[in-house]
DSSP file (Angstrom, degrees, kcal/mol; ACC not computed):
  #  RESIDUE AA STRUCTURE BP1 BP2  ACC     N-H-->O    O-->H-N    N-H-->O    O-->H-N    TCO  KAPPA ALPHA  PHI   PSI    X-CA   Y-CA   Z-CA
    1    1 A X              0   0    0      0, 0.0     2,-0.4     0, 0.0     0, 0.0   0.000 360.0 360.0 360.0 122.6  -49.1    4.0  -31.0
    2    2 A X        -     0   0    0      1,-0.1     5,-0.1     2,-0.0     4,-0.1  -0.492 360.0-105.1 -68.3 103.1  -47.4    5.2  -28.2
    3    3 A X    >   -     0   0    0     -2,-0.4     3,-2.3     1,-0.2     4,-0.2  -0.170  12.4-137.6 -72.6 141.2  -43.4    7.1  -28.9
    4    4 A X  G >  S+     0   0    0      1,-0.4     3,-1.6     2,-0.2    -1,-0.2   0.756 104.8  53.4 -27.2 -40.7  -40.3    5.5  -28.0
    5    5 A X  G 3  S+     0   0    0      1,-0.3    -1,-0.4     3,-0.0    -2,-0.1   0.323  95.4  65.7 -95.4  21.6  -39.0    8.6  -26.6
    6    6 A X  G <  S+     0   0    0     -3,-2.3    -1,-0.3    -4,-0.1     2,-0.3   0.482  95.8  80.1-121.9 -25.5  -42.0    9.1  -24.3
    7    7 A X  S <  S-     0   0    0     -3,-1.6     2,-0.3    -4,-0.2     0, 0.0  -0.619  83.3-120.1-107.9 150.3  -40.8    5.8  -22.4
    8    8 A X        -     0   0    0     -2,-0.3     2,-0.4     1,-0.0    -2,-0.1  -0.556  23.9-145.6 -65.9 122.9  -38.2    5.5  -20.0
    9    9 A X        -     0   0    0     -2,-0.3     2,-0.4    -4,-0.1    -1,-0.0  -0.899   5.6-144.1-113.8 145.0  -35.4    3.2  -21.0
   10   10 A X        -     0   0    0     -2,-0.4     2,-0.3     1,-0.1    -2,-0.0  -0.721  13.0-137.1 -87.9 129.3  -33.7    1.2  -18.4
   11   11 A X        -     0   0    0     -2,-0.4    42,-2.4    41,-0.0    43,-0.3  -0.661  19.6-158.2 -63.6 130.0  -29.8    0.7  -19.0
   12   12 A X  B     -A   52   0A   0     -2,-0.3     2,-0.2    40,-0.2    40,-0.2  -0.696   6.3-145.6-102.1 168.3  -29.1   -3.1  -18.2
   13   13 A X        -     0   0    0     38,-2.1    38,-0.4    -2,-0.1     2,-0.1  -0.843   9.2-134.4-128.0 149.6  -24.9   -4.1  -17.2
   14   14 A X     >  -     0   0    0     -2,-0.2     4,-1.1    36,-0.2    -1,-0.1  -0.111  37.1 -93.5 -91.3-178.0  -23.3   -7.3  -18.1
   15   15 A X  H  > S+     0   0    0      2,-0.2     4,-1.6     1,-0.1    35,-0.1   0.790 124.6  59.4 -78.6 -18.0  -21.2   -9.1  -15.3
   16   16 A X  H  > S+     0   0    0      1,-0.2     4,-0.5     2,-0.2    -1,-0.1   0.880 106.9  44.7 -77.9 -28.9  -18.1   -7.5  -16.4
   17   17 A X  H  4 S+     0   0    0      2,-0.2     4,-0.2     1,-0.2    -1,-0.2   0.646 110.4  51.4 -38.9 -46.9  -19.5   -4.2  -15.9
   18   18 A X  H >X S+     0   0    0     -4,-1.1     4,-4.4     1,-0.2     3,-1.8   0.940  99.0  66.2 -49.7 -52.0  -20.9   -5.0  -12.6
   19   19 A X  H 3< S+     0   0    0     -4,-1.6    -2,-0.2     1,-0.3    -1,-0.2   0.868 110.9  37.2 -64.3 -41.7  -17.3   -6.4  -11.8
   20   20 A X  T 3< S+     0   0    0     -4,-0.5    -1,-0.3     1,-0.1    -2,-0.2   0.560 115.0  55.9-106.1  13.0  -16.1   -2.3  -12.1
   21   21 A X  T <4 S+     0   0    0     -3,-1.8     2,-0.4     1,-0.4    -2,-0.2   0.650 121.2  20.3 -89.8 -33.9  -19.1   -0.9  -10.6
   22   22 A X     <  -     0   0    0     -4,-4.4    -1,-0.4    -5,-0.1     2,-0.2  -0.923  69.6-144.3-123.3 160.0  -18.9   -2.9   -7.4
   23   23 A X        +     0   0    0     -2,-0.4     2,-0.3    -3,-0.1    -4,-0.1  -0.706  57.6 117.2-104.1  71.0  -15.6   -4.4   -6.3
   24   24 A X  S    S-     0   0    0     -2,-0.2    -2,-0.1     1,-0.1     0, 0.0  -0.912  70.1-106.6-131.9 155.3  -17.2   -8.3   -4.5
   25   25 A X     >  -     0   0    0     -2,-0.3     4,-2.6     1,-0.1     5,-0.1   0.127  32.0 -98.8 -71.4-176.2  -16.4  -10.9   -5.6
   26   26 A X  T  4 S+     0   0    0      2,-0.3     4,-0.4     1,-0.1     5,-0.2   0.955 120.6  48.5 -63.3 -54.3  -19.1  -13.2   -7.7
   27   27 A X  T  > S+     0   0    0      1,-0.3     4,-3.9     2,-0.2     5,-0.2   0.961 111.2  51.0 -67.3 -37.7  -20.0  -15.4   -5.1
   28   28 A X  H >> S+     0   0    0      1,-0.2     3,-1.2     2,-0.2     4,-1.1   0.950 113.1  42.5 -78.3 -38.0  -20.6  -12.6   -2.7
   29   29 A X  H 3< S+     0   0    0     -4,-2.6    -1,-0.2     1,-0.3    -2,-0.2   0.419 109.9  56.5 -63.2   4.5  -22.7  -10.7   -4.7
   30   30 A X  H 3> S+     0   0    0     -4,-0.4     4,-1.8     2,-0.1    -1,-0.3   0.681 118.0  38.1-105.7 -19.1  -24.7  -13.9   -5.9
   31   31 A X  H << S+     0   0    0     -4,-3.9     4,-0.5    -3,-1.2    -2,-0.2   0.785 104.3  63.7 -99.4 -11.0  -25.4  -14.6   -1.9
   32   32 A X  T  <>S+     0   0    0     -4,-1.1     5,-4.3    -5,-0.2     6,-0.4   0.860 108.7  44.0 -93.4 -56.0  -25.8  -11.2   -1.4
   33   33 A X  T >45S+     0   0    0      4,-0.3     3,-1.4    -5,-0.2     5,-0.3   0.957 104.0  59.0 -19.6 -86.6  -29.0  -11.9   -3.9
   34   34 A X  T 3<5S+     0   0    0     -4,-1.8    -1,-0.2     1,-0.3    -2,-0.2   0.641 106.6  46.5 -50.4 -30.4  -30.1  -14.7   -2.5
   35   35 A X  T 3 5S-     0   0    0     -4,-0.5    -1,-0.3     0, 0.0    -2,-0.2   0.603 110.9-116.3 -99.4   9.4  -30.6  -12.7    0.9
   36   36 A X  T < 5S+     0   0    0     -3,-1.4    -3,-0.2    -4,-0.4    -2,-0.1   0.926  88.2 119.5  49.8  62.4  -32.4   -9.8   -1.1
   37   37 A X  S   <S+     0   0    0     -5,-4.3    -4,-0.3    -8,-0.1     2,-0.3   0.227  70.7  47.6-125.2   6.3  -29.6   -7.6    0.1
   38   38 A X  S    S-     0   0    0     -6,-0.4     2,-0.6    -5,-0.3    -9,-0.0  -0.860  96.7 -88.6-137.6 162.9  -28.7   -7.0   -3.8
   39   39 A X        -     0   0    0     -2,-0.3    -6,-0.1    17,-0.1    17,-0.1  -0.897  52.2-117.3 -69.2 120.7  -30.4   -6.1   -7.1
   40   40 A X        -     0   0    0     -2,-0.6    12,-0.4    -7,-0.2    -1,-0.1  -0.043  26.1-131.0 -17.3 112.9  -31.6   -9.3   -8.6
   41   41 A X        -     0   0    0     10,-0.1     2,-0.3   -11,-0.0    10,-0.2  -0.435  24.9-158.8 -75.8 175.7  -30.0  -10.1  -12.0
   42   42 A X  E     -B   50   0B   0      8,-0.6     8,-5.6    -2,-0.0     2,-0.9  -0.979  15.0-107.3-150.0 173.6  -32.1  -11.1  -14.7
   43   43 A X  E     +B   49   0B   0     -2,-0.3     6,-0.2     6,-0.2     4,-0.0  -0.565  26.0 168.5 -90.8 100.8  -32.0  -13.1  -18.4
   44   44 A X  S    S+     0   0    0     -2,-0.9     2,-0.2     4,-0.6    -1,-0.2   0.726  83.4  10.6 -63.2 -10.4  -32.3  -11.3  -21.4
   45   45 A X  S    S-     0   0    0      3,-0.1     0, 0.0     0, 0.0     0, 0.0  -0.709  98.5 -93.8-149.5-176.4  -31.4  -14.2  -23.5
   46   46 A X  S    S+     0   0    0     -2,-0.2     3,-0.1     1,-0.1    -2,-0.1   0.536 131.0  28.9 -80.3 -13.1  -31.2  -17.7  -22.1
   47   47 A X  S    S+     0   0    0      1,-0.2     2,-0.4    -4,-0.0    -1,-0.1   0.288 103.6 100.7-147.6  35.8  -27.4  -17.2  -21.5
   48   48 A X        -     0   0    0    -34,-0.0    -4,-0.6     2,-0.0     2,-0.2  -0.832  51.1-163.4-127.4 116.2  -27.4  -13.1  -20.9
   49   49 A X  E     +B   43   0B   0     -2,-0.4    -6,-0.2    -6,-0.2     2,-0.1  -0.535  13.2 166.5-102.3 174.0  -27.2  -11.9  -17.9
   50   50 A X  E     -B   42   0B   0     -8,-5.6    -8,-0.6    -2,-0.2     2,-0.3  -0.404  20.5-165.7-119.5-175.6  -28.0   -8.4  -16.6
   51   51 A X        -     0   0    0    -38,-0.4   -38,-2.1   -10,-0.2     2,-0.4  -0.750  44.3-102.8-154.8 147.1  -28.7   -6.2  -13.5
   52   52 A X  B  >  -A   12   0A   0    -12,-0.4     4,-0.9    -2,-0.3   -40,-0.2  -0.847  18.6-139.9 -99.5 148.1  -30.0   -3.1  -14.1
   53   53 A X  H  > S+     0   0    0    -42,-2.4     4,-1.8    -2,-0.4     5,-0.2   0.768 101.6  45.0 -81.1 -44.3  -28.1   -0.1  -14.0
   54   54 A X  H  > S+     0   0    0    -43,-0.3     4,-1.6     2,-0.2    -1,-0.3   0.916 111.9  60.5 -79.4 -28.2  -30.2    2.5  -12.2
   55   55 A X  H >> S+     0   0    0      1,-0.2     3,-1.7     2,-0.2     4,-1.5   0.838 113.6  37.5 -57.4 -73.0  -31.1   -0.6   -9.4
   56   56 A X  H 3< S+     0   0    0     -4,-0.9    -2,-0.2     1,-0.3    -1,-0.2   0.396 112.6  52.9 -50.6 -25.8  -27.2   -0.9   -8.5
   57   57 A X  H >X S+     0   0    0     -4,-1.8     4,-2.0     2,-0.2     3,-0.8   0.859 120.0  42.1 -84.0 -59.2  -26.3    3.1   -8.8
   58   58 A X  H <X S+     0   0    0     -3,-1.7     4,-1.2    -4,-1.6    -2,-0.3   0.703 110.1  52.1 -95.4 -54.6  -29.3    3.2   -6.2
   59   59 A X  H 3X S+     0   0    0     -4,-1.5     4,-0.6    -5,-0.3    -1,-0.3   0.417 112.2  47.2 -63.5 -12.3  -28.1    0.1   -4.2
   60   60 A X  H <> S+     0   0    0     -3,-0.8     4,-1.1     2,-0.2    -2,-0.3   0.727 109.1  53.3-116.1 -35.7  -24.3    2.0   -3.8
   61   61 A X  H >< S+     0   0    0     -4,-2.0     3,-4.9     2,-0.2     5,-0.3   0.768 113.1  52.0 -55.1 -90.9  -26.0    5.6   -2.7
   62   62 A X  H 3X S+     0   0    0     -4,-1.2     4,-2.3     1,-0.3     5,-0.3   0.499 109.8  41.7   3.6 -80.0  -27.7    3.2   -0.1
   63   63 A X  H 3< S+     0   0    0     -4,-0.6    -1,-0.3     2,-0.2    -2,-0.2   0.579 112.0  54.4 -69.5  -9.7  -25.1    1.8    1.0
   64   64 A X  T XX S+     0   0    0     -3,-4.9     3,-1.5    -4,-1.1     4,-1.2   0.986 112.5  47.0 -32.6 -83.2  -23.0    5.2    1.1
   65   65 A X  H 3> S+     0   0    0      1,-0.4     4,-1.2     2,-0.2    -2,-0.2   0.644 113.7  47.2 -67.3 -37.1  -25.7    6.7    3.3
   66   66 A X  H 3<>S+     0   0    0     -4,-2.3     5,-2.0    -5,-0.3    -1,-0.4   0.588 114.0  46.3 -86.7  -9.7  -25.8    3.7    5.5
   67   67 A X  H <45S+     0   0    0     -3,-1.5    -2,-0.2    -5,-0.3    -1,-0.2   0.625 109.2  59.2 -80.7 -37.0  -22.0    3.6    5.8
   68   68 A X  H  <5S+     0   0    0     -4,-1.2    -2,-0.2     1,-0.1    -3,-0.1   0.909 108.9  42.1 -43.7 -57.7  -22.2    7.4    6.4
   69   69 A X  T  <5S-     0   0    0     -4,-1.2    -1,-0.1    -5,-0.1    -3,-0.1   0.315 116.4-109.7-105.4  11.5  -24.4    6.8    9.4
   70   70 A X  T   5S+     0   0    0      1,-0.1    -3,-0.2    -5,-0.1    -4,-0.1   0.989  80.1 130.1  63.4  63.9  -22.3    3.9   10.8
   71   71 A X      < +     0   0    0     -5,-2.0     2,-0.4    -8,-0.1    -4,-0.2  -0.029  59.5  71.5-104.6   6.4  -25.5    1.3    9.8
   72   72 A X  S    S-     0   0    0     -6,-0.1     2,-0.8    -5,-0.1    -5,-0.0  -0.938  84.5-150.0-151.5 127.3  -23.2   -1.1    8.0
   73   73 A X        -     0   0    0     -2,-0.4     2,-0.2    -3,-0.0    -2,-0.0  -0.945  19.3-130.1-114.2 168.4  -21.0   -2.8   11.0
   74   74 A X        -     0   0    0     -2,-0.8     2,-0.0     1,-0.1    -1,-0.0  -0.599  23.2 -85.3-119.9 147.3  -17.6   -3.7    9.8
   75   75 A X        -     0   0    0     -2,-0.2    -1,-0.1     1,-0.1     3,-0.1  -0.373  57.4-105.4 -78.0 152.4  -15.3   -7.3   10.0
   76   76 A X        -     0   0    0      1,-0.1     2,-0.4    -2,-0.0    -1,-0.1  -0.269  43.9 -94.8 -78.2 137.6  -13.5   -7.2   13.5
   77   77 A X        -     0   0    0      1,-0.1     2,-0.5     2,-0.0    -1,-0.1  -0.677  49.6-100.2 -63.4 126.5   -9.6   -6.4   13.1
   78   78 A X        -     0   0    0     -2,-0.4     2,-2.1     1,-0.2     4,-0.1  -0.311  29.6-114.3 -59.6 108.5   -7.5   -9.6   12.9
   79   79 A X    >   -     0   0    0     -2,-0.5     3,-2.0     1,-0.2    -1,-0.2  -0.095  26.7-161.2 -32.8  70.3   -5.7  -10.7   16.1
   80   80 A X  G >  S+     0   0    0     -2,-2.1     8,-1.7     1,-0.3     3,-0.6   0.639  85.5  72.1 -29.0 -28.1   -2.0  -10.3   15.0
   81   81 A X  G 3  S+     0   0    0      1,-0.3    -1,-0.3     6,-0.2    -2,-0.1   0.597  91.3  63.1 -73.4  -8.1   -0.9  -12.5   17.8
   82   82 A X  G <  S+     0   0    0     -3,-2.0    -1,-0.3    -4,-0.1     2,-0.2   0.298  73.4 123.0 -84.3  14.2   -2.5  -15.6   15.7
   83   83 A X    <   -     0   0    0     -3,-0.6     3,-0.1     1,-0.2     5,-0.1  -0.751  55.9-152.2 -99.4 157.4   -0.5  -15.3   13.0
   84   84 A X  S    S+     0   0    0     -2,-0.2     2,-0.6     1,-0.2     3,-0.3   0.857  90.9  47.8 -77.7 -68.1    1.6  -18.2   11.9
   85   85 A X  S    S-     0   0    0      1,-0.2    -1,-0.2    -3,-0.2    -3,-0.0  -0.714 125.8  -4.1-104.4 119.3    4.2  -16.2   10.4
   86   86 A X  S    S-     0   0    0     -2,-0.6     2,-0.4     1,-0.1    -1,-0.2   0.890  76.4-160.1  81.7  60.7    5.6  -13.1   12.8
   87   87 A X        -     0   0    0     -3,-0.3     2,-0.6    -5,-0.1    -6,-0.2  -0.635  11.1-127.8 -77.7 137.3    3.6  -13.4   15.3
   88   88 A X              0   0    0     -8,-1.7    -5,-0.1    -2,-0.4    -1,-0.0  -0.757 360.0 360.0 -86.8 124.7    3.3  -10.3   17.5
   89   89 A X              0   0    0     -2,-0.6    -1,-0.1    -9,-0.0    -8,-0.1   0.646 360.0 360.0 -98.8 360.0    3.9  -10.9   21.0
């Protein structure tokens, strides 16, 4: 029989946890998923779910390193002159 302490053990994170590891919202991290642009949660129960710790810690270096190296392009600054209220001329 093989010992416990010989085996790795993965830490898994609830959503709330997730919620102060990454700051996106739910949706975007659930499409984020969906494009395999995230770690994939999974069920531990039929109604808990997880992500695992060391994918997301792994998935935020990534994205560091690719932010680092200007990989990651970034949302366009908003045209102030649109605005409804104040408009800048």
């Amino acid at each position: 029989m093989p010992h416990l302490a010989s085996r790795s053990v993965r830490r898994t994170i609830r959503r709330t946890q997730l919620r102060q590891i990454v700051p996106l919202a739910d949706t975007t991290i659930y499409e984020m998923e969906q494009r395999g642009e995230f770690p994939q949660r999974f069920y531990l129960t039929r109604r808990c779910v997880v992500w695992d710790l060391a994918e997301v810690e792994a998935w935020i270096e990534e994205r560091r390193r690719a932010s680092h190296a200007g990989k990651i392009e970034t949302a366009p600054a908003p045209d102030v002159r649109l605005r409804k209220t104040r408009p800048v001329k």
